[in-house]
N, C-alpha and C positions, 0 to 999 in steps of 0.2 A: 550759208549752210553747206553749198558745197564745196567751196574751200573746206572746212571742215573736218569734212568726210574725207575729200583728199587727201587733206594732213595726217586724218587718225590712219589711213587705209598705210601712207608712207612709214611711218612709225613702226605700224603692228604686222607689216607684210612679211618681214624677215624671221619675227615668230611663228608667223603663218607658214610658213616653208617648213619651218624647224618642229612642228609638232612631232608628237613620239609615238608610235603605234606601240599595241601592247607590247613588242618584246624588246622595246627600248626602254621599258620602263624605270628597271633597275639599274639602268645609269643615275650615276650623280650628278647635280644641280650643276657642279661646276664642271659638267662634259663638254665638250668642242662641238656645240649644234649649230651655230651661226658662223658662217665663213667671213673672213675679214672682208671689209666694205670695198677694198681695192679690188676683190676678186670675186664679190658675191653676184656678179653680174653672167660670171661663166660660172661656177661652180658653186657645187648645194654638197651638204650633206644631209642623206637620208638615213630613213631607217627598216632595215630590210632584217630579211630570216636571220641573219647571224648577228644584227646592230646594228651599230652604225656603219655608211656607206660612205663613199665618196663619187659621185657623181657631176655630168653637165645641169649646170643650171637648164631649167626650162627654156627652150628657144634654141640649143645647141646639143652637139652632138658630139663624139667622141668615137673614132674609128683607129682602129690599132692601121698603120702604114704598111706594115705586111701585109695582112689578109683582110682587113676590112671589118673585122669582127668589133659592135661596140664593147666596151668594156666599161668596167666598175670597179671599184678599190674597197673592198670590207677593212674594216678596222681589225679582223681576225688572223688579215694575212692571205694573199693569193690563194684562191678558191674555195674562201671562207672555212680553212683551217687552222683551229687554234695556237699559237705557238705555246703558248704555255697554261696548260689547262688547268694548271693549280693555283692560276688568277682568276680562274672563273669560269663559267660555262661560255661556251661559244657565242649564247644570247648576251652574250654579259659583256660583249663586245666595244667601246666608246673610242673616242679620243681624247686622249687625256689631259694634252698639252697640244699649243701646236706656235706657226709664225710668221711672218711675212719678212722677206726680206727684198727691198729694189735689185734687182738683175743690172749695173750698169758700170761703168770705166772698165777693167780690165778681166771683171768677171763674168761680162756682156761680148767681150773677144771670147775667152774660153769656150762662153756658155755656144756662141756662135763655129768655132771651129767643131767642137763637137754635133752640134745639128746640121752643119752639111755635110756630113756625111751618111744620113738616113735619107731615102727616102720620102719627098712629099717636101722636100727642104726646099722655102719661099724668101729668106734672107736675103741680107744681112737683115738680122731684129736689129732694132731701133732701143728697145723696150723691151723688160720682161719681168717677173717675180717667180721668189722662190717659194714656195710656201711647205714649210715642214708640219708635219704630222707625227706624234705618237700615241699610238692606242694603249687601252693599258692590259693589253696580252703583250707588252713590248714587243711592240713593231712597229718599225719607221716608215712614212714613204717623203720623198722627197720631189715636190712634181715643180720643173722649171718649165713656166708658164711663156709662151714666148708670145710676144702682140706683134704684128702688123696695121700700122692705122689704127691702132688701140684696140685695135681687136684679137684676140688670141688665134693663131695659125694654127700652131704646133703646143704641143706641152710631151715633153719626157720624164719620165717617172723612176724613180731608181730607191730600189730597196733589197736589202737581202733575202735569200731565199735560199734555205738547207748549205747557208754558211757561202754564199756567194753572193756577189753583189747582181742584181738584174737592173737590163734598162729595158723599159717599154716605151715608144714613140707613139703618139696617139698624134692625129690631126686632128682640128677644130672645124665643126662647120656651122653655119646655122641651119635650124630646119626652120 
């Protein structure tokens, strides 16, 4: 029996993360709530004031390398504002697509010469994923997951912002 339990508990945990609080409601079925299984061990998405969210899985943390401050990624767009509000209200928030890509041969050099140059830089990665996102206010983030020991050090984030490209460096920690 409790095998079981176990089994059903593995199965339905990942929906259990991904339920919708009322103002995610008016997403559609086939929104981006469940993160791919390579990556769903650091990162969740939730569902906050503006939609959906992109956040650390439970157990980890996310600290911007400048100043320490945690951060979050709304599907709305840096500081949960709309890009294009004639897709919808700011609640009306998702991701609409998204993708996993492996991090490795010479996009694993790239991805590495560009992180040591920040801050909080624990390299060379071994390992990393790319995992794209877009919401359907059209807006992209791009976060390159970087592991240590299979465990995520760093992740950098890069998306535009009032027509510029941004990057944010976060470090990984457990709490």
């Amino acid at each position: 029996m409790r095998k079981l339990i176990a089994l059903l508990l593995a199965v339905f945990a990942p929906f259990a993360l991904a339920q919708r609080s009322p103002s995610c409601e008016s997403a559609p079925a086939n929104a981006q709530v469940v993160v791919p299984p390579e990556l769903a061990k650091w990162i969740a998405i939730e569902c906050g004031e503006g939609g959906h969210v992109i956040v650390p899985a439970p157990g980890y943390a996310w600290r911007s390398n400048i100043n320490g401050q945690p951060l979050k990624f709304p599907a709305v767009g840096p500081g949960g504002v709309p890009v294009d509000t004639a897709k919808g209200a700011p609640r009306d928030a998702f991701f609409a697509k998204s993708r996993v890509i492996p991090i490795e041969g010479d996009f694993l050099i790239g991805t590495n010469e560009n992180a040591e140059k920040q801050k909080g830089y624990a390299g060379p990665y071994r390992k990393g994923y790319l995992y794209d996102l877009l919401s359907n206010q059209g807006f992209e983030y791009r976060l390159f997951v970087l592991l240590v020991d299979n465990e995520p050090q760093m992740i950098q984030v890069v998306f535009q912002q009032e027509a510029k490209q941004r990057k944010l460096t976060l470090l990984v920690t457990r709490q």
